[in-house]
N, C-alpha and C positions, 0 to 999 in steps of 0.2 A: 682577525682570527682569535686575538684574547678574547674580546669582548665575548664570540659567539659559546667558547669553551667554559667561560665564569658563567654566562648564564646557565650552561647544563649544569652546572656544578659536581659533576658526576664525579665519585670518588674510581680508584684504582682496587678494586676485589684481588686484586694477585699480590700487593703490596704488603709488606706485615704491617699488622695490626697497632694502629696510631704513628703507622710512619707514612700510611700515603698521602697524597695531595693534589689538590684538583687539576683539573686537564690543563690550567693555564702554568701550571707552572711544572719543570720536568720534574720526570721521576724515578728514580736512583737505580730501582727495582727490572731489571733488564732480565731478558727479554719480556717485555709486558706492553697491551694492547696501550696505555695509556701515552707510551712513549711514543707514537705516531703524531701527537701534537708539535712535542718536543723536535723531532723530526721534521717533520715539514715546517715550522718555525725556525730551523735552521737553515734553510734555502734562501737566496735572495730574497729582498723585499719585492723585486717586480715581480714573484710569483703566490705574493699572499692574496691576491685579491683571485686570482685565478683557484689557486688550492682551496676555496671556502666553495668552490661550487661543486654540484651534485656529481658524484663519480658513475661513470657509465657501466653497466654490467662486463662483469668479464668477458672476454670473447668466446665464442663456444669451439669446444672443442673439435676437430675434426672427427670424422666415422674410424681414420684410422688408430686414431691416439683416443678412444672414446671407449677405455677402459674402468673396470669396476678403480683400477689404483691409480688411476688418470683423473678418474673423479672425484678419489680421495682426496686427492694432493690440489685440485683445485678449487678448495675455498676458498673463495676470494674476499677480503674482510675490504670496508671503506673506512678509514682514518678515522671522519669526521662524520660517519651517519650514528644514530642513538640506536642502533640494532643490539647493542650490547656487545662489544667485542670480548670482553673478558667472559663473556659465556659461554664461547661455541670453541672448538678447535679450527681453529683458523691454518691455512697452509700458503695462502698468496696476498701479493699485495699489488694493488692497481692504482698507478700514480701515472696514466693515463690521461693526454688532456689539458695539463695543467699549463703547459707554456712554462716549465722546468728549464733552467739554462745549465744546471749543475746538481749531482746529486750526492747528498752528504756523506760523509763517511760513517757518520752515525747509523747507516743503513746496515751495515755493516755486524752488529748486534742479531740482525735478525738470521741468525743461524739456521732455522729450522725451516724458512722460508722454500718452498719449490715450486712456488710460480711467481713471477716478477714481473709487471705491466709495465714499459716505459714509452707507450706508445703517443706519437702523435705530440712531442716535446719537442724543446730547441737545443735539444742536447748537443756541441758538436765534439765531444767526447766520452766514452763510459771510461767510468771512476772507478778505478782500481780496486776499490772498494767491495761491488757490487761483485767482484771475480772470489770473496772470501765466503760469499754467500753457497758453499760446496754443496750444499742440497737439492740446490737451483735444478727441476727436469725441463724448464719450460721458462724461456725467457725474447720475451718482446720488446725489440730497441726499433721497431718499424717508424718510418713515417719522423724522422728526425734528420740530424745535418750532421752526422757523423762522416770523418773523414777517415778515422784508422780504429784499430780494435786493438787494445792493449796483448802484450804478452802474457799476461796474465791470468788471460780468457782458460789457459790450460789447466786452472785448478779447478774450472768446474766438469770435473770427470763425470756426474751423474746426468748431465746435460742430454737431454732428447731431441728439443725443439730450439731452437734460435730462428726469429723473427726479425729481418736487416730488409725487409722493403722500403723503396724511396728514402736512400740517406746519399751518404755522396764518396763512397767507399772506390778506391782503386785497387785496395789487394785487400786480401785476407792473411792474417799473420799464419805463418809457417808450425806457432803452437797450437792452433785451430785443430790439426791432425792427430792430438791426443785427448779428441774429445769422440773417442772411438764408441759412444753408445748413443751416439747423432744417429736420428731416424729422417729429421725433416729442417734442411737447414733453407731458409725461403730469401733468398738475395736480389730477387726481381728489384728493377728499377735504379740499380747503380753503378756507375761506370767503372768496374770490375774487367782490369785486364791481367791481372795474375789472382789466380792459376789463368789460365789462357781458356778464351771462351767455347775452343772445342773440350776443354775438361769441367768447363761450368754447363754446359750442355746436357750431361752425358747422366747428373743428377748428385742429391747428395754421397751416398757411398761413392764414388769416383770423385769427389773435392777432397771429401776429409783423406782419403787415401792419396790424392795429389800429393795434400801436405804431410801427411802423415812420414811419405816416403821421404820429405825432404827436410823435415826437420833437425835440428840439430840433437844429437846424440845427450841426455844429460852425463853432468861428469860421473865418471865410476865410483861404486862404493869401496869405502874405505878395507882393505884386508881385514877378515876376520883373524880376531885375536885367539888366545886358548884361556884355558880356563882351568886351571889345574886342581883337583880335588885333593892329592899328595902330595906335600913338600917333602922333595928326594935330593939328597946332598947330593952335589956336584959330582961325587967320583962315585955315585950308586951302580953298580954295573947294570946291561942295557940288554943282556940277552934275556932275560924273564919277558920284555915289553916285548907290546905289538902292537901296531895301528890296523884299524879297520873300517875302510871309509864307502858308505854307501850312498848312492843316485840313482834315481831316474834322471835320464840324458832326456827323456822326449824324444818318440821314433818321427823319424824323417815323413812317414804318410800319414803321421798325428799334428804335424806343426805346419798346417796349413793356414792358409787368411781367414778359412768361415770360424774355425774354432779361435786362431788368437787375432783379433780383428784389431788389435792395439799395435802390434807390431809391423815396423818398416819390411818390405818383402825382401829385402836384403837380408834382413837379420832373421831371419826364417830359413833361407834358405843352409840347405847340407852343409856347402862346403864352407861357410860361414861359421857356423856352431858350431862344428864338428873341431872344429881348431881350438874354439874357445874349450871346448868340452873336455881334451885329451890334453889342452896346459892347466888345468885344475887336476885333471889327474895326475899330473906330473910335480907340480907345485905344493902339492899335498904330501908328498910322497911316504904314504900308506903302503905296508908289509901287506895288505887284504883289500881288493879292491871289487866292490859290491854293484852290479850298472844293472840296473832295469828297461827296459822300450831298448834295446837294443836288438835290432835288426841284422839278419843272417849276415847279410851282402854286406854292412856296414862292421861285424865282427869278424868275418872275414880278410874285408878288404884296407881296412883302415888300423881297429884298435887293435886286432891280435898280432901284426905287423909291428905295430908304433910302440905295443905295450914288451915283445917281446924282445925287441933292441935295445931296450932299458933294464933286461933281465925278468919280466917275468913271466910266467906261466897261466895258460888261458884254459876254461872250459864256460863252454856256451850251450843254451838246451832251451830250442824255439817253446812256443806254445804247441799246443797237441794237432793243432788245424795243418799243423807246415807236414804230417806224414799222409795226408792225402790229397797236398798239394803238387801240382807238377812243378810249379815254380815255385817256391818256397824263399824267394831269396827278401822279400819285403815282409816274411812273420817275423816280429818281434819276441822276445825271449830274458832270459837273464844271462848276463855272462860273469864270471867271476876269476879276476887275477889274482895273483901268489908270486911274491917276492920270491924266488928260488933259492936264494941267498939264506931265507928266514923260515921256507917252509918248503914241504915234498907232499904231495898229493898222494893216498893212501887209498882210497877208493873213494867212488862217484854215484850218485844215484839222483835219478830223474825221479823228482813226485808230479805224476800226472791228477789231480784233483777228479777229472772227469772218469778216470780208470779206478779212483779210489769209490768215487760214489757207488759204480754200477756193481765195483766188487761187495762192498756192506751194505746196499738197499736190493740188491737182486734176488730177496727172496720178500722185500718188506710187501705187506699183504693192507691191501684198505689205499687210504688215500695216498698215491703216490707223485701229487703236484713238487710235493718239495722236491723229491727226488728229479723231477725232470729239470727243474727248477736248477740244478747242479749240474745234469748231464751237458746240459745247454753252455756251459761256461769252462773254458779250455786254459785257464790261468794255471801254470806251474810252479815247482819251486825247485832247486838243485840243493840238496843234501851233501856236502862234502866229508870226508875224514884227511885232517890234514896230522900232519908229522913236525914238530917244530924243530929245527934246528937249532939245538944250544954251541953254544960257543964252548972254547976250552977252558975258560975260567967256570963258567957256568955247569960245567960237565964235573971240575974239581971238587966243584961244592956239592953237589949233586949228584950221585954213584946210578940213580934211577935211572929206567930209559926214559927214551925223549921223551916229553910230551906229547898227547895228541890234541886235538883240538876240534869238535865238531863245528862245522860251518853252515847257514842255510841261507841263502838267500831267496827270496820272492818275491812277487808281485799278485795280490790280491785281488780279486773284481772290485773291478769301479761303481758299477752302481750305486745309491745311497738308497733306494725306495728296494734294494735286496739285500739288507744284513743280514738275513737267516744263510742265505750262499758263503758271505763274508766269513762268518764266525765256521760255517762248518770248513769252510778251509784251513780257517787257522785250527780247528782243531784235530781234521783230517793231518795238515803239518805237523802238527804238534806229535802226534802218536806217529808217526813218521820217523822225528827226529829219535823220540825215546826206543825204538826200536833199535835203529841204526845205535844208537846209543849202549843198548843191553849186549850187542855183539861185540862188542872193548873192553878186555882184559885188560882192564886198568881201574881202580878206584878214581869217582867221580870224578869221568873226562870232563873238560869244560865244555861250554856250551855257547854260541852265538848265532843268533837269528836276527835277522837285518832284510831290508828291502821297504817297499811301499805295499803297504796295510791294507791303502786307501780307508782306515778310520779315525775318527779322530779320538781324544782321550776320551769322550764321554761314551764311548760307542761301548757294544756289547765284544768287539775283536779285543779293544786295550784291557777290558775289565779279567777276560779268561787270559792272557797273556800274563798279568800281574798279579791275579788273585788266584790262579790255578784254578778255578771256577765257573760254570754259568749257570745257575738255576733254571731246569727245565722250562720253566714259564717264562723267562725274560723278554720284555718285549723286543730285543734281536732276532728272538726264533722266529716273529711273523706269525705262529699259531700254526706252521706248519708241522704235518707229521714225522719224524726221522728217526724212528722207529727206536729204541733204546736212548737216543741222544736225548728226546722229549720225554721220555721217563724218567732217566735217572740223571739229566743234568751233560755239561759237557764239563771236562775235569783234565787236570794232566799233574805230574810233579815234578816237573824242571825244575821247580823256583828258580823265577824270573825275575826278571828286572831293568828296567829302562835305563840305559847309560848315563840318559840325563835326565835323569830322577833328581840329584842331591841339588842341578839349580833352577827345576819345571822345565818342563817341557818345554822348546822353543816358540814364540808366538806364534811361527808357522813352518810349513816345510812344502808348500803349494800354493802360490796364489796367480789363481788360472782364472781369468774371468772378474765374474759377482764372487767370486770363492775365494777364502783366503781362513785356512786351517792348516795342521798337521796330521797326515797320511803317513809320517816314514818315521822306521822307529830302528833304534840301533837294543834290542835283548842281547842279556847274556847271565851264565848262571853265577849268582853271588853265592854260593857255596864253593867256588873252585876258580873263578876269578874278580879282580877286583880293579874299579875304573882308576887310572891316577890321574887321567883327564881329558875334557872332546875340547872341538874346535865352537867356536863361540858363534853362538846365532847372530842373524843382522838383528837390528832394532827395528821398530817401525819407522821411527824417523826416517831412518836412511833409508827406506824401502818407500814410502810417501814423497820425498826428494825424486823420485824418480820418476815417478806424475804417470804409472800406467802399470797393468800384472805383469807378468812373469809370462813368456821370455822377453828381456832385451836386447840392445845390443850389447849390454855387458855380461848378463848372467843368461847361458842360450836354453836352460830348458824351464819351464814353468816348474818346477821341483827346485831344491836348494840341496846341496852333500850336508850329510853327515858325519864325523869322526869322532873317535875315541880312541883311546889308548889303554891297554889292559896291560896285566900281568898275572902272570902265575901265581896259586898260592906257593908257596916254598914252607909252610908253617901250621901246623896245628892250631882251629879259633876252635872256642867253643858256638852251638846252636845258640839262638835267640828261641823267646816261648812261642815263634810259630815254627821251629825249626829252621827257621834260616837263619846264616852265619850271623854272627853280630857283629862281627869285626866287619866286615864290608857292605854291611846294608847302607843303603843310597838312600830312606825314606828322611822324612823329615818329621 
């Protein structure tokens, strides 16, 4: 194999510049095509006379998996052909053939790798190694003397294809089941008695879900910590604060198998969640409790029950479809609790979006796609006026009446290929809220709007929410017509602000699927309140530890809560030069 590499003398083109070195000898410079010497020169000597032979065409692709990104991802490069490996973007590697008895860990470098050929070897084990290759959609261990499959196998989540013909396998590991984007798992040929051969039968969706259901739980994530923006001396008195904690729970006819295909059917089901769901609410314990996908019969029959034996006060308000529904008990809605201890509910308003479009486009004249565009989509949001209850210390200091406090919660359409819907909701809410707002006999009430957005920061919803702004043109509109809003811009002047502005926004608050962003947002107005601190995001690590999206068995809905802690102004700040407070801006 030296001999055949010094004769090419081919230098390494990816290498910097007077450090690389020819194929015979390795090279420093990873991932790079030159390292495939170095590599297969670390495998036993009985497999060097075998690896200098001509490597056989990749296998082709099935008609099902014989995709435009099927065919991306399968270039298949040869180690030792003079085709030029450093010139092509290469995605597979086919070590196919060789009479391989072990494969190195240096394999393991190839990060980017998503097809792996191990066919037709003497392997009779895969090397843990080969499981860090997390790119991997397509991997061939056929035609080898394999007897078990590491635990391991479950970090390659991107996994489509596994090829396991003629080996010598009796089970498949129990972690096999969180490789939930298995389209074609091919096992023929091996003395396979668990799962049991009426479940090997039946095809791959019915194996990986065998396992799936019976694997072991990984351990729970650590308690999220806080994160305090204000250092408040120990004896600060506590009636000024409030907590405000917002969720999507995930409604009971949305947490099905076809949509989260990762999770055990146990841990989907109702009466499983629902328990985890209501001790997060409880374990939290939030003066303002914010739930989105909450379902009639499940507000009824569970949280306003559970919530209101702990003291608090409920109001729930379906989507717009549940009033010309006979059975309404499966429309989901927002509901939202109040400590009663902390607050007294003043008035209530339902914002119907669909009621708001027909009333301001019902005379618009020309194209009116956008407008139906709106009509079509039955997302609400509940407007509260609440009354805060001050304590007696707090009432000495303070001759003023109570506080009020405006509340809103919603839930935005989900689509992402309909921002122009998105944005005109949040700005139909928006003017919504400031109305509700202009009827309060009070210098600047405060203000908080909370729920799921479904946008994320780069979106045209986060920019009008934070900038009081959207330029007519912005590519959120779509180019649709909306009559005034596409002339002059969408606008409001809350001044807004993200709770968790002062440490970014959390890496996510959704990860459902291929999807993993932030949708849920805790606003409120920094002229009239100010954060002293939320509840701390997971990291990714601890969320990759868990080896599949949201929900779990430990966290029940594809959504993550939100919290913060506010407080009253008590004090005169001066504006900052955009008019907002300067004393409580969160920007950075």
């Amino acid at each position: 194999l030296s001999q055949k590499n010094a004769a090419r003398g081919r230098e390494c083109h990816q290498c910097p510049p007077g450090g690389s070195l020819l194929l015979e000898s390795r090279c420093y410079s990873t991932p790079c095509p030159c390292d495939f010497a170095c590599l297969l020169d670390s495998l036993s000597d009985t497999t060097l006379e075998s690896a200098a032979m001509d490597i056989p065409a990749s296998p082709q692709v099935d008609d099902e998996y014989d995709s435009f990104q099927d065919k991306q991802e399968n270039v298949v490069i040869d180690p030792l052909s003079d085709s030029g490996a450093d010139d092509i973007a290469w995605h597979g590697l086919d070590l196919s053939d060789r009479g391989l008895y072990t494969v190195s860990s240096s394999i393991s470098i190839y990060r980017h790798l998503t097809s792996l050929f191990l066919r037709n070897n003497n392997l009779s084990e895969l090397q843990p190694a080969v499981c860090n290759l997390t790119a991997l959609t397509n991997l061939d261990l056929s035609y080898n003397r394999l007897t078990s499959l590491p635990p391991q196998i479950e970090n390659l989540q991107r996994l489509k294809r596994l090829t396991l013909f003629n080996n010598r396998l009796s089970e498949l590991p129990l972690e096999m089941g969180r490789l939930w984007r298995m389209v074609n798992l091919s096992i023929e040929g091996n003395p396979i008695t668990s799962p049991p051969v009426a479940t090997l039968q039946q095809g791959t969706a019915e194996i990986i879900g065998y396992l799936r259901d019976r694997v072991r739980p990984k351990p729970p994530l650590p308690d999220r910590g806080w994160v305090n923006y204000v250092d408040l001396p120990e004896n600060a008195p506590s009636d000024g604060r409030f907590r405000v904690f917002t969720y999507n729970i995930l409604a009971e006819n949305y947490a099905t198998q076809e949509r989260h295909p990762y999770v055990p059917y146990w841990a989907l089901e109702w009466d499983y969640r629902k328990q985890r769901i209501l001790k997060q609410l409880i374990s939290y314990k939030a003066d303002v409790i914010c739930l989105q996908e909450v379902e009639s019969k499940q507000y009824r029959d569970y949280f306003e029950p559970e919530l209101q034996a702990l003291g608090y006060a409920g109001v729930f308000r379906a989507k717009s479809r549940a009033r010309t529904m006979s059975n309404s008990s499966s429309v989901d809605g927002c509901a939202t609790f109040l400590l009663k201890s902390k607050f007294t509910l003043v008035e209530d308003h339902l914002v119907e979006f669909q009621s708001l479009a027909l009333n301001r486009f019902a005379h618009l004249t020309g194209d009116r796609a956008g407008m139906e565009r709106l009509m079509i989509r039955d997302n609400i949001a509940t407007i509260l006026v609440l009354q805060h209850q001050q304590g007696n210390a707090s009432r000495a200091r303070n001759r003023k009446k109570p506080k009020h406090l405006i509340l809103a919660n919603t839930h935005i359409h989900w689509d992402p290929t309909m921002s122009d819907v998105k944005v005109m909701q949040a700005q139909f809410l928006l003017e919504e809220v400031a109305h509700v707002r202009s009827k309060i006999k009070e210098h600047n009430p405060p203000l908080i709007i909370c729920g799921d957005f479904n946008s994320v920061p780069t979106s045209g919803v986060y920019e009008l929410m934070r900038e009081s702004r959207l330029a007519p043109d912005h590519h959120a509109m779509n180019e649709y017509d909306f009559g005034k809003y596409s002339q002059e811009g969408l606008k409001h002047n809350l001044q807004l602000e993200s709770a968790y502005a002062a440490i970014g926004e959390p890496p996510f608050t959704n990860f459902n699927g291929d999807f993993m962003g932030v949708l849920d947002y805790l606003w409120y107005s920094e002229t009239s309140l100010r954060v002293i601190g939320v509840l701390q995001p997971y990291n990714m690590e601890e969320i990759e530890q868990q080896r599949s999206p949201l929900p779990n068995p430990h966290l029940p809905s594809d959504h993550i809560c939100l919290m913060a802690e506010f407080e009253f102004h008590t004090t005169n700040h001066r504006e900052g030069k955009d008019g907002r407070d300067s004393h409580v801006s969160n920007r950075r």
